[in-house]
C-alpha positions as YAML, in Angstrom:
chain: A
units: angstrom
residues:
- id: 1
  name: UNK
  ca: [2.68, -4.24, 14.05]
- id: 2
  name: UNK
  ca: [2.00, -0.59, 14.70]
- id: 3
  name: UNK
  ca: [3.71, 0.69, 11.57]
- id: 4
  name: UNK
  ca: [4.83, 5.06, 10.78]
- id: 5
  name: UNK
  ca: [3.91, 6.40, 7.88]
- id: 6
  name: UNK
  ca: [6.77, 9.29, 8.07]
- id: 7
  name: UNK
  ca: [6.02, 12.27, 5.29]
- id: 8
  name: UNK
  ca: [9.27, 14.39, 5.43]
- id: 9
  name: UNK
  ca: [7.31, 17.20, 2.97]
- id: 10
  name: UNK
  ca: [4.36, 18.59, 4.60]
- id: 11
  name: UNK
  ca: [4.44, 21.93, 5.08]
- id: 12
  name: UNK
  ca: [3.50, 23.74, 8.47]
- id: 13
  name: UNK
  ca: [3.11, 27.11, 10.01]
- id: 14
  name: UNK
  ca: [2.09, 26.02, 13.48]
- id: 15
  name: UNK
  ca: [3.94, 28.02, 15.90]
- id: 16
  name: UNK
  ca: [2.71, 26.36, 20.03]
- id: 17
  name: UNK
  ca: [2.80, 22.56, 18.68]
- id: 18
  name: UNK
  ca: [6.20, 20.47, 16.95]
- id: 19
  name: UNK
  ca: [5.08, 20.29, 12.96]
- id: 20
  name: UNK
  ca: [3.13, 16.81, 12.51]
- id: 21
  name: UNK
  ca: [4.99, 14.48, 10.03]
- id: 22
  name: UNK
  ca: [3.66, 11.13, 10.37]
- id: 23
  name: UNK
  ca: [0.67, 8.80, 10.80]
- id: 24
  name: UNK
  ca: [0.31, 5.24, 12.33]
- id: 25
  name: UNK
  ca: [-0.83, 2.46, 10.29]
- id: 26
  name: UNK
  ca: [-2.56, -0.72, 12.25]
- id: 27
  name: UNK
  ca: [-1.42, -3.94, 11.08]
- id: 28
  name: UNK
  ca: [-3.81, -6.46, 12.23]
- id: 29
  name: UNK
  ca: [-5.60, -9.69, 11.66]
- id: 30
  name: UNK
  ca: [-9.05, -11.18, 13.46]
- id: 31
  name: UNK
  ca: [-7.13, -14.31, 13.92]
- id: 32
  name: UNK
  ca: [-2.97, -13.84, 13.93]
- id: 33
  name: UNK
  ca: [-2.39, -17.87, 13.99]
- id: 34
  name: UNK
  ca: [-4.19, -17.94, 10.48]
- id: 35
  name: UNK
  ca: [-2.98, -14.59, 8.55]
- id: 36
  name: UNK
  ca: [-0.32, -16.01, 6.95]
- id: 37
  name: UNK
  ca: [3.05, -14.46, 6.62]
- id: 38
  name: UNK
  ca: [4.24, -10.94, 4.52]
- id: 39
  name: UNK
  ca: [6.00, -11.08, 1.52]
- id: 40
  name: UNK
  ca: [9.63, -10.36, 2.28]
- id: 41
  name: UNK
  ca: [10.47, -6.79, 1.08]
- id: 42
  name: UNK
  ca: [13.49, -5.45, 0.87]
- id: 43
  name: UNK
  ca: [14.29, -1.47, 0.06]
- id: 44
  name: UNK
  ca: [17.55, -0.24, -1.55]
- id: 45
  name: UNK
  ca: [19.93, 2.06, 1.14]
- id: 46
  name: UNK
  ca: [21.49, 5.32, 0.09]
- id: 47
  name: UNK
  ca: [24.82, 3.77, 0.30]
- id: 48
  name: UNK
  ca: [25.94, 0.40, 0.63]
- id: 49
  name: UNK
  ca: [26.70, -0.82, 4.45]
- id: 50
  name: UNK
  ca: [29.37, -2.73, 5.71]
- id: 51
  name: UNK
  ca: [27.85, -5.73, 7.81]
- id: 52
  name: UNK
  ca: [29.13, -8.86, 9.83]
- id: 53
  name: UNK
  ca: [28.21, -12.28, 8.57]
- id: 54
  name: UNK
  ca: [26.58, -14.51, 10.52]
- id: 55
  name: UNK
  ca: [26.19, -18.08, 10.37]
- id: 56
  name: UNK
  ca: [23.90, -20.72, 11.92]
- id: 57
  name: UNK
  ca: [25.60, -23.00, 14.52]
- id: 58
  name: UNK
  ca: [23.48, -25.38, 16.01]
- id: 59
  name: UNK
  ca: [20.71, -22.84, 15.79]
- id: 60
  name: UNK
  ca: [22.23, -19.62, 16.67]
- id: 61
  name: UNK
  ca: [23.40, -16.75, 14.50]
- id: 62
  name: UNK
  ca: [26.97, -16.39, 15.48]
- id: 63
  name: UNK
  ca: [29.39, -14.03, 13.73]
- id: 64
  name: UNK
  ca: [31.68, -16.30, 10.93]
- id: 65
  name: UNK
  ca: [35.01, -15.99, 10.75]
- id: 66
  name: UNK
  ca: [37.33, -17.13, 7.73]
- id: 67
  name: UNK
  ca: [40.52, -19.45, 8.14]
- id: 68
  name: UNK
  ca: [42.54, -17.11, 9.49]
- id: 69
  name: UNK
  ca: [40.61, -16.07, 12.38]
- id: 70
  name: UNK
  ca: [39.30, -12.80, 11.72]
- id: 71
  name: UNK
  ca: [35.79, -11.99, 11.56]
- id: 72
  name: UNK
  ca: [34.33, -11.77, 7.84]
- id: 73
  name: UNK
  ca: [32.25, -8.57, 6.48]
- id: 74
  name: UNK
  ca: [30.04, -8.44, 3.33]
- id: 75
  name: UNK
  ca: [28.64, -5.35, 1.50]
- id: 76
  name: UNK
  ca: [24.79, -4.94, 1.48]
- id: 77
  name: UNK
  ca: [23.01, -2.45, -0.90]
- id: 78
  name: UNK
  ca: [19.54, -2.94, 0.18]
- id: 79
  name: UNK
  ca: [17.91, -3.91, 3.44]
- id: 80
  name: UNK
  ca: [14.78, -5.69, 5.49]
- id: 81
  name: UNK
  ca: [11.27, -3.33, 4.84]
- id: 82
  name: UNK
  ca: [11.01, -2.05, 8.70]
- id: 83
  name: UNK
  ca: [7.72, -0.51, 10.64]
- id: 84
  name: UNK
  ca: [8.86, 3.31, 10.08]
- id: 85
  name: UNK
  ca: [8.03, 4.03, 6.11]
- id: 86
  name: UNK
  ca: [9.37, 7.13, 4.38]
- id: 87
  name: UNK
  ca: [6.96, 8.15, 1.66]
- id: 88
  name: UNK
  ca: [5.96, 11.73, 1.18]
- id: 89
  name: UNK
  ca: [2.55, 13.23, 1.12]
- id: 90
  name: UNK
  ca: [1.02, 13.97, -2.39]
- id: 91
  name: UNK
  ca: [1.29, 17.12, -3.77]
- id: 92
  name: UNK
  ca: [-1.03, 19.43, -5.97]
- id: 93
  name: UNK
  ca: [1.97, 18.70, -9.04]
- id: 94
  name: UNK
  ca: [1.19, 15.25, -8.95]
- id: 95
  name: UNK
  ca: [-0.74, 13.97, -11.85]
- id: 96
  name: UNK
  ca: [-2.53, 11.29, -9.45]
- id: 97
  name: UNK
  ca: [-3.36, 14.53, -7.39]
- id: 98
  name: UNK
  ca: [-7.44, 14.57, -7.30]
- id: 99
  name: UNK
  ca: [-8.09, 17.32, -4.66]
- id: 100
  name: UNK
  ca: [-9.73, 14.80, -2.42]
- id: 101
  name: UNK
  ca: [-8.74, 16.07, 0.95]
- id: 102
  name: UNK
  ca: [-7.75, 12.57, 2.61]
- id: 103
  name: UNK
  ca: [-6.42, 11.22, -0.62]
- id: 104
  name: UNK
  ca: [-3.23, 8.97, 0.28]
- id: 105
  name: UNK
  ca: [0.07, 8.58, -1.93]
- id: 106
  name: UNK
  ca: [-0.24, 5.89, -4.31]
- id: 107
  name: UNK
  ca: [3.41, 4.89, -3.36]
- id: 108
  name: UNK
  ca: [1.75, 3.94, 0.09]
- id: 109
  name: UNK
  ca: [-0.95, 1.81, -0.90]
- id: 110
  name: UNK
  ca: [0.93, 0.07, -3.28]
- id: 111
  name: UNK
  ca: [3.50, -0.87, -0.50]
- id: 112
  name: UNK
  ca: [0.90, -2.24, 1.55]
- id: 113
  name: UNK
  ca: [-0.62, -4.51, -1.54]
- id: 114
  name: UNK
  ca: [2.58, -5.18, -1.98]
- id: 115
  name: UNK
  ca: [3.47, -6.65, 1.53]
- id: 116
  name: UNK
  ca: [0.20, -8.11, 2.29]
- id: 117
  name: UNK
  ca: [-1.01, -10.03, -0.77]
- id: 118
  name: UNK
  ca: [-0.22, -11.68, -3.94]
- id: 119
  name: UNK
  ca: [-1.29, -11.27, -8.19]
- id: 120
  name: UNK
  ca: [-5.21, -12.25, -8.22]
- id: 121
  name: UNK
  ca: [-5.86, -11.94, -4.33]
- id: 122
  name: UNK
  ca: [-9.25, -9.62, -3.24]
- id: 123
  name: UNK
  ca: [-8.71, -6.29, -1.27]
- id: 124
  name: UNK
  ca: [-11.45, -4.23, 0.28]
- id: 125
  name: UNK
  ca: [-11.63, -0.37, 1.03]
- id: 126
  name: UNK
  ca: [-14.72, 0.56, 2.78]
- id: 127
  name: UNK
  ca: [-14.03, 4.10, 3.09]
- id: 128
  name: UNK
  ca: [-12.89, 4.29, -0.14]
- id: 129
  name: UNK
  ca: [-12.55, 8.45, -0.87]
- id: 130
  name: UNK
  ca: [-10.72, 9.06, -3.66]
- id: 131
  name: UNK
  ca: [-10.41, 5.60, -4.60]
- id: 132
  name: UNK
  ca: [-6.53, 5.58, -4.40]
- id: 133
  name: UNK
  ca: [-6.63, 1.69, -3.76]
- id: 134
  name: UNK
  ca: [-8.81, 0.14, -7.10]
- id: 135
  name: UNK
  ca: [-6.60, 2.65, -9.09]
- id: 136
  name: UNK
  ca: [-3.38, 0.46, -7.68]
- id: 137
  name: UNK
  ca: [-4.78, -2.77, -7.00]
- id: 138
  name: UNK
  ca: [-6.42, -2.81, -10.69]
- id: 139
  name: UNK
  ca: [-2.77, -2.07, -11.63]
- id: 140
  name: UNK
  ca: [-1.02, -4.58, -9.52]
- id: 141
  name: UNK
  ca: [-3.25, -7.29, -10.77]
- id: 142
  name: UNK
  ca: [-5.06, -7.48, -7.36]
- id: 143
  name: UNK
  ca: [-8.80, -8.01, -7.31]
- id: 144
  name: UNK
  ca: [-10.73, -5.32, -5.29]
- id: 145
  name: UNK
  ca: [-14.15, -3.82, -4.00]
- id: 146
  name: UNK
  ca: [-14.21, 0.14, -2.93]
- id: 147
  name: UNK
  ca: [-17.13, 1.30, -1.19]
- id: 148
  name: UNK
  ca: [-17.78, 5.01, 0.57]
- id: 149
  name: UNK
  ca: [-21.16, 6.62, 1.47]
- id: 150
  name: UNK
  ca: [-20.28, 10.21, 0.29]
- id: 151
  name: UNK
  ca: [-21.37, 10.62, -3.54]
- id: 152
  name: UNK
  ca: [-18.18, 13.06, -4.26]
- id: 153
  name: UNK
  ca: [-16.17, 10.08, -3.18]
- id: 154
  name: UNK
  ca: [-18.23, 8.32, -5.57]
- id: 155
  name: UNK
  ca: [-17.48, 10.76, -8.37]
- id: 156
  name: UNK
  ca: [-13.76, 11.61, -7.64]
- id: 157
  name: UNK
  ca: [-12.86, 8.10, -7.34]
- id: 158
  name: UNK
  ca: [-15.17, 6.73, -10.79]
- id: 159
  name: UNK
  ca: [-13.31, 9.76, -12.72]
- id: 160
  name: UNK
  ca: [-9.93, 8.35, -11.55]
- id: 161
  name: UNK
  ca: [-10.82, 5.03, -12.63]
- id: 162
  name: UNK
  ca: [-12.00, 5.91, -16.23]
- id: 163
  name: UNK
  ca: [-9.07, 8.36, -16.88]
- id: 164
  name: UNK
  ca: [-5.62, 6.66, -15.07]
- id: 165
  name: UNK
  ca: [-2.72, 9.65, -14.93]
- id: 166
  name: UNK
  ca: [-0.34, 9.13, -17.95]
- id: 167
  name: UNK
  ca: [-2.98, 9.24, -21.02]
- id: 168
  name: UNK
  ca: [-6.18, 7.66, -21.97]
- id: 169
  name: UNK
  ca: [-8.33, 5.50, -20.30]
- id: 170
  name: UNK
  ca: [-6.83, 2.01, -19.93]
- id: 171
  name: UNK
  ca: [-9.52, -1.05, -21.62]
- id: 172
  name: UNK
  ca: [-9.78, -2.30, -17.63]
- id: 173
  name: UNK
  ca: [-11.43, 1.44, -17.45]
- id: 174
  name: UNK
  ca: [-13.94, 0.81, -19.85]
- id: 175
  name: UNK
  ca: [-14.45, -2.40, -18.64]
- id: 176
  name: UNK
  ca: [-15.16, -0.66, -15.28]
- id: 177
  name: UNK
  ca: [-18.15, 1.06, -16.23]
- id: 178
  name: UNK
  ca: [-20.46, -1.34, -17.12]
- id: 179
  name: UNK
  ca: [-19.85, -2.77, -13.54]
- id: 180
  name: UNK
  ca: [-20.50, 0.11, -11.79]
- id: 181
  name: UNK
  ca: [-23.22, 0.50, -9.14]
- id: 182
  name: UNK
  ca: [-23.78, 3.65, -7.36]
- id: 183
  name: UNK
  ca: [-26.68, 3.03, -4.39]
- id: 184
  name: UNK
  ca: [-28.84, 6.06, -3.60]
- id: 185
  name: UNK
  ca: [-27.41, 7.45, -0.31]
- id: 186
  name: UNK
  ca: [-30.96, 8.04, 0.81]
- id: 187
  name: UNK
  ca: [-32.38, 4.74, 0.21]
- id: 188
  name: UNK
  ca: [-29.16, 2.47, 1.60]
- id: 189
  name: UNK
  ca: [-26.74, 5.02, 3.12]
- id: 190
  name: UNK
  ca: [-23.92, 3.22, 1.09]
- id: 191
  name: UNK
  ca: [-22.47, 3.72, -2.22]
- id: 192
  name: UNK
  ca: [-20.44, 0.60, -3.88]
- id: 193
  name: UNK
  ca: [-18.34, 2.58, -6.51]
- id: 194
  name: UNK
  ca: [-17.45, -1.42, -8.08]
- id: 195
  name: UNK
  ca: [-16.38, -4.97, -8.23]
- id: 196
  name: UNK
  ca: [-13.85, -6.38, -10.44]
- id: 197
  name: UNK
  ca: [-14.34, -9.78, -11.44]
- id: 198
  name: UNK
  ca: [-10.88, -10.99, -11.95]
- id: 199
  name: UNK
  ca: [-10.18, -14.65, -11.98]
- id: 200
  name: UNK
  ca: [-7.59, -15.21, -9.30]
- id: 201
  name: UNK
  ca: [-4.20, -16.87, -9.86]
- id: 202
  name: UNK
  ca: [-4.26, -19.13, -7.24]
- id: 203
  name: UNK
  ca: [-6.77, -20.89, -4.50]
- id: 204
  name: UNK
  ca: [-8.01, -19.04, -1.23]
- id: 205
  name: UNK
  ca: [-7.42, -15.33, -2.20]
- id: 206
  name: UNK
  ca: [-6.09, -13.24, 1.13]
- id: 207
  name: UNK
  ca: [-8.18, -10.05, 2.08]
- id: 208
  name: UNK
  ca: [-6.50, -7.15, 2.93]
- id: 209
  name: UNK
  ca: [-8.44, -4.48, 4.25]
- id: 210
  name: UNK
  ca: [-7.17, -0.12, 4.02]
...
């Protein structure tokens, strides 16, 4: 799936090109046969729609109809998670705002945990930045590793672990600490910011990788 990531509230001033208000997210796996299928999302509408129902007959979806005839309807207040994703960019009033300059929206990552793995599984972000995905995945119950070779990643993303928006530092931040391991960038051109050892909830933990 080639999926949009449409931000409807970025501000631009540039005046010989259309205003840029989205970016495309790869959904991929090394081997398709064996990544296993997404959760089913579904996303509330603005307003309830009016929809046909359909019913199975001999294995195709054919519009039902009741005794009298007439075609049946049904009122739906939600609907199927598509590929085009309205989320807005983060803003400087945020209190997850870090000043990073390619930090994503939580909201984002969190979809994408949410639609790609389950409580306990392991998710990896090698370019890690501001560390928007441990501060999610430590709060969705996922297990994670963030890595990034740039020591202010190192730094923004560590801060935003030990102090979560919302008030003090959560006992999973403290925890954190003692398992950090920064790597000189000199010596190994690669700085781990951590690894949380949380015991998964079930067998064969997926990988998700952002």
């Amino acid at each position: 799936n080639e999926i949009v990531w449409y931000y409807y509230n970025k501000y631009s001033r540039g005046l010989r090109c259309l205003p840029r208000s989205h970016d495309t997210i790869l959904f991929y796996a090394k081997n398709p046969l064996r990544a296993g299928r997404l959760n089913a999302l579904r996303l509330p509408r603005e307003r309830p729609a009016r929809q046909l129902v359909r019913e199975n007959v001999g294995g195709v979806l054919k519009n039902a109809r009741g005794a009298d005839g007439r075609l049946r309807y049904r009122e739906v207040a939600d609907q199927k998670l598509a590929d085009v994703w309205a989320i807005p960019q983060l803003q400087p009033a945020s209190a997850h705002w870090s000043g990073f300059p390619t930090q994503k929206h939580h909201d984002l990552l969190a979809r994408i945990l949410e639609l790609c793995t389950r409580e306990g599984d392991l998710v990896a972000d090698f370019f890690a930045g501001s560390g928007t995905l441990p501060v999610v995945a430590q709060a969705m119950g996922r297990r994670w590793i963030a890595c990034d070779s740039a020591p202010l990643a190192i730094h923004v993303a560590r801060k935003r672990l030990l102090s979560p928006p919302g008030g003090a530092p959560l006992a999973w931040s403290r925890a954190c600490v003692s398992s950090v391991a920064i790597a000189s960038p000199m010596a190994s051109r690669a700085s781990s910011i951590a690894f949380m050892p949380m015991k998964p909830f079930h067998d064969g933990p997926r990988r998700c990788n952002t």
